[in-house]
Each structure stands twice: as C-alpha cells, then as structure tokens.
C-alpha positions as CSV (number, residue, x, y, z in Angstrom):
1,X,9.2,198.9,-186.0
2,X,11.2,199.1,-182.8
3,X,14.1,197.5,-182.1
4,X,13.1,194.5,-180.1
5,X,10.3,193.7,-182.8
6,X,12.9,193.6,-185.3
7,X,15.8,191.8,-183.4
8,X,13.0,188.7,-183.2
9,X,11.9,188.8,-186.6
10,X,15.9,189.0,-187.5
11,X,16.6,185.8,-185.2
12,X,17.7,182.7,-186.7
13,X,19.5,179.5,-185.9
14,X,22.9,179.4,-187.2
15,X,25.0,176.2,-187.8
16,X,28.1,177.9,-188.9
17,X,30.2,180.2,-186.7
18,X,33.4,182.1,-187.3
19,X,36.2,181.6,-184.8
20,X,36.4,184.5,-182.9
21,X,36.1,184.1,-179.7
22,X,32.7,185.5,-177.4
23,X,33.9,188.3,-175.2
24,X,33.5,187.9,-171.5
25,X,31.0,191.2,-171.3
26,X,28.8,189.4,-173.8
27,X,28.5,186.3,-172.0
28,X,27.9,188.2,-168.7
29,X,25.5,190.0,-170.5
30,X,23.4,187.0,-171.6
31,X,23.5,185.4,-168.3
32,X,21.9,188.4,-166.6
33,X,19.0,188.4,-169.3
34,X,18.3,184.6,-168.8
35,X,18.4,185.9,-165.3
36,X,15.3,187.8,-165.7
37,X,13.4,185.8,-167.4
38,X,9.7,185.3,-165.7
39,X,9.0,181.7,-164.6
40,X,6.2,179.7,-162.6
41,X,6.1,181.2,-158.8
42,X,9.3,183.0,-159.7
43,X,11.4,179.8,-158.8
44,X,13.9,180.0,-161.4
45,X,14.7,176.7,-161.9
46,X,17.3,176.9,-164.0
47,X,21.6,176.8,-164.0
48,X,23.6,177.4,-166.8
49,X,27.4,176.1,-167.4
50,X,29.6,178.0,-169.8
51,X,32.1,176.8,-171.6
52,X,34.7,178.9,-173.7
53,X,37.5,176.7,-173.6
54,X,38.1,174.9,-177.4
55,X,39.0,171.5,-175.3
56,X,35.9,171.3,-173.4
57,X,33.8,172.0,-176.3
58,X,35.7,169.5,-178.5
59,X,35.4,166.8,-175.6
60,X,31.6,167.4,-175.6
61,X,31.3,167.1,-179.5
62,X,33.0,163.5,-179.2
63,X,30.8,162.5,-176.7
64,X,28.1,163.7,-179.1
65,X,29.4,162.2,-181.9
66,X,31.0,158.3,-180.6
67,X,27.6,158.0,-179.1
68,X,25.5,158.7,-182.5
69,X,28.3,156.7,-184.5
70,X,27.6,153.5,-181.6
71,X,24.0,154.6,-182.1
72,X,24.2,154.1,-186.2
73,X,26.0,150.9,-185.7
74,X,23.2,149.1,-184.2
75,X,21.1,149.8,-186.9
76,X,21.4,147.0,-189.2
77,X,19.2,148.1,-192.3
78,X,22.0,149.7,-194.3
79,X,19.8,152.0,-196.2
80,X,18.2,153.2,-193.0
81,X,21.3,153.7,-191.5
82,X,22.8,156.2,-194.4
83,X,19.4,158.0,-193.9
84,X,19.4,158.2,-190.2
85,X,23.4,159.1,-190.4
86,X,22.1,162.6,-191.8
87,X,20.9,163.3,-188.9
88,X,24.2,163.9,-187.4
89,X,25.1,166.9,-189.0
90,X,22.8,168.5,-187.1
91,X,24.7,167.7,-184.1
92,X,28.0,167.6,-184.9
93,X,28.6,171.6,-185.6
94,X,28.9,172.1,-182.0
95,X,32.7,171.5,-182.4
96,X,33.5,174.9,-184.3
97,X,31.1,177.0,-181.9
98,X,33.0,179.2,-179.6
99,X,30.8,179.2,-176.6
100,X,28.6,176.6,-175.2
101,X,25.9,177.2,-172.9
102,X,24.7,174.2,-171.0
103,X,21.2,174.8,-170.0
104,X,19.6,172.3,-166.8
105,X,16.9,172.4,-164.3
106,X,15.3,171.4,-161.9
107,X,11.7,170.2,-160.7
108,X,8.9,172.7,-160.5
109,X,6.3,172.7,-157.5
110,X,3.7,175.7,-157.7
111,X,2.9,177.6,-155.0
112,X,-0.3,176.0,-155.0
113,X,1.0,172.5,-154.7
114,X,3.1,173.5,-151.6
115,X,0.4,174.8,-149.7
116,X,-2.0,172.0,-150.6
117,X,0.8,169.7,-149.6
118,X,1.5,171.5,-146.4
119,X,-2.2,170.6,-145.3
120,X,-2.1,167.0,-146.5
121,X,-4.8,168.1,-149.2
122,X,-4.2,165.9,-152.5
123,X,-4.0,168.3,-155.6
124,X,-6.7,168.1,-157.8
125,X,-5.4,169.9,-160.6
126,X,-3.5,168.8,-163.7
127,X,-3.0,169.9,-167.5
128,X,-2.4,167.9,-170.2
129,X,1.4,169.3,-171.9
130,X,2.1,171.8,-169.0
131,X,5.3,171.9,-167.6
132,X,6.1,174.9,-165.6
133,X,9.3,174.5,-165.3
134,X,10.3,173.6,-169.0
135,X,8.4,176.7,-170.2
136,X,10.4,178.7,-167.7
137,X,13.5,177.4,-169.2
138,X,12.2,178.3,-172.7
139,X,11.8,181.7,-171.5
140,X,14.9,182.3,-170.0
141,X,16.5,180.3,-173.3
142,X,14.6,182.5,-175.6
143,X,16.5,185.9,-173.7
144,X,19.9,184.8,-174.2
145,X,19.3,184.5,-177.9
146,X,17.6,187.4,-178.7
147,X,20.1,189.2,-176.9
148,X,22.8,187.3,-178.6
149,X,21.3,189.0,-181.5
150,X,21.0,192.2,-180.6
151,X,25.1,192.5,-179.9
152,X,25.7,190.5,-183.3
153,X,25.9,187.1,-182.1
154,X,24.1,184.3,-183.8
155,X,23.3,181.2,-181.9
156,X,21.5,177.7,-182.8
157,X,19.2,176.0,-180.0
158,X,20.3,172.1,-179.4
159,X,18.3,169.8,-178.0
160,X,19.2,166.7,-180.0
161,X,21.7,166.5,-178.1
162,X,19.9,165.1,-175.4
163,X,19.7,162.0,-176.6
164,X,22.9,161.5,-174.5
165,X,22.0,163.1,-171.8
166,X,23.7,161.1,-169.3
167,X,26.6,161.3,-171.0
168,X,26.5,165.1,-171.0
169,X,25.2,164.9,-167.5
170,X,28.3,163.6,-165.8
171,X,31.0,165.7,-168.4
172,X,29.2,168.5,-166.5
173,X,29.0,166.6,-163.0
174,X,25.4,166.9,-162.5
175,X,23.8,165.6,-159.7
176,X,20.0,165.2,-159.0
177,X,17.4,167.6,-158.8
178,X,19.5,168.8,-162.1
179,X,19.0,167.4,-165.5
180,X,20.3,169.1,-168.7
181,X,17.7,169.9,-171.0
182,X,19.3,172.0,-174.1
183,X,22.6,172.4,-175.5
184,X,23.1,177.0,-176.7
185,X,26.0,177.5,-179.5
186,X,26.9,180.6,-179.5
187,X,29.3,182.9,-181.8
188,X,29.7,185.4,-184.7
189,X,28.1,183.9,-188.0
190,X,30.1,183.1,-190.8
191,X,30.2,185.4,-193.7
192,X,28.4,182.8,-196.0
193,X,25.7,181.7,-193.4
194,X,22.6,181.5,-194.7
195,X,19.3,181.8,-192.5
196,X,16.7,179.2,-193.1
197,X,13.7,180.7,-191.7
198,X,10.3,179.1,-193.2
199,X,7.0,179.8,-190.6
200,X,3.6,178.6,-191.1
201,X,1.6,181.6,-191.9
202,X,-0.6,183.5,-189.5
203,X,-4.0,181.9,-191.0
204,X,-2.3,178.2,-189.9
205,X,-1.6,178.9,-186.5
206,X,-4.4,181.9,-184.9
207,X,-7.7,182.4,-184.7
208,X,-9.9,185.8,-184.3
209,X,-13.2,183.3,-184.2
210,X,-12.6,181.4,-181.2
211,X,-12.6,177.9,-183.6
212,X,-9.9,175.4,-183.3
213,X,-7.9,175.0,-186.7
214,X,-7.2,171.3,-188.0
C-alpha cells in the first residue's frame, strides 16, 4: 500500500489537540496543496484566513459559543434543551486548537454559462444537488487534511459552525461575493485521542451491477 493510500485510510477527525503550536512551513505547506486542488473551469473559488494567534481563536469560540448558549435559551422545553445542549461540544473544542483555517468562497459560473450568457442564450441545463463550486471547496478542504496528516498533524472539519455565519463573517470582515462555508482545526493530537472512524461497508454504498441501492 503506498503512502497516499494509507495517509487516507489513516485520516481522522480529531477533537482534542495538544498545545504546540503549528509551524509556519506546515501551514504554508497546506495552503499551497489547497492551492492545487482541481475545481469547476479552474476558477478556484476559494480564500482561506489563518489564524495562529490564541486571542483570535478564543474570540471566535465565544462567538461560537454566546450564540449556541442564546440559541439554547429560546428553547423552552427543558428536556429538549439538555439534549440539544450536547450538541455544543461539538463546537466548542475549537478554543484549544492551535490553528484555525477559515475556509469561504465565492459563486461559481461555468464556462458554459458565460458563453451562453455572452449570447443572450438562456441556459438550459441544471442538476439537482450540484454545486460546482462547493465541491471545489471540498476538494481543496480534503488536501489540507490529508496533508495535515501526512506531516503528523490531525485536524477536525467544522461546519456547524455555520450556523453563525454572519457572526463569523464580519469577525473575518467578509464582504460579498465571499461567504464562509467551513471552520479547519488544526494541531498535533493529544496522546489520549481516540479516532472514531465507523464507515458503511462497500456493499452499502457501490455497485458493480449498475442497480441503485435502497
């Protein structure tokens, strides 16, 4: 098994990160593979803000964390709420990680759909759950964390975060055509980390006989 095969099946989201700090070369080297990650008509549509700096990350876990405690308190139902509250550890661990990626982009328009437009022809093409420029982002995402684990970095993919997204958006100054879309902790796992890693089996999600699975 080479080593990129076995870098992806060694891959996990991690929750708890030592302290140490991410060294500049490692960030710089995850940047340039997001860098070349493929995406639709090679737009690139993505920016990515990084933030080292143990204040910044602790003022985006508050706003992360005042805004799910507001959220909990207008839920009324008090057993709902104590389930729901749960929820929040998920989000919360961002405070001890020692780098923060913050991932946005922008609109996609295809090739296609600028030529079609340049001729005044309507575009008569759609696909139901396509979004070229999300699954750019994913590809680009998906770079940094394999190569995070690669150079012995573990990292944890965030997008519950973006349930304040407008908070987050103007913390990072964000002006239109850019939304953030995903949260990336980043740092050297903890000792005692343990990896969760539970997949549906091949038979549940593939097919050699060209039928649909239920």
């Amino acid at each position: 098994m080479n080593d990129v095969i076995q870098t992806i099946y060694a891959r996990h989201s991690t929750r708890k990160f030592a302290s140490d700090p991410v060294p500049e070369d490692v960030i710089l080297t995850l940047l340039e593979c997001a860098r070349w990650a493929p995406s639709g008509s090679n737009q690139q549509p993505w920016f990515f803000d990084v933030v080292k700096e143990t204040d910044r990350i602790t003022a985006i876990a508050d706003i992360i964390d005042h805004g799910y405690d507001a959220f909990l308190n207008t839920i009324l139902d008090n057993n709902a709420r104590a389930h729901i509250a749960g929820y929040g550890k998920y989000l919360g661990f961002i405070r001890f990680a020692p780098l923060v990626i913050a991932v946005s982009a922008k609109p996609y328009e295809s090739f296609l759909s600028k030529k079609l437009k340049k001729y005044g022809i309507d575009n008569p093409f759609s696909a139901i759950g396509v979004c070229p420029a999300s699954l750019s982002i994913g590809a680009a995402v998906e770079n940094m964390l394999l190569a995070a684990e690669s150079l012995g970095f573990s990292s944890c993919w965030m997008t519950g975060p973006m349930i304040f997204q407008k908070e987050l958006e103007k913390f990072f100054n964000m002006r239109s055509p850019w939304h953030l879309v995903s949260l990336l902790a980043i740092g050297r796992p903890c000792a005692d980390e343990q990896a969760n890693r539970v997949r549906f089996s091949l038979s549940e999600i593939s097919s050699f006989a060209h039928e649909k699975q239920e």
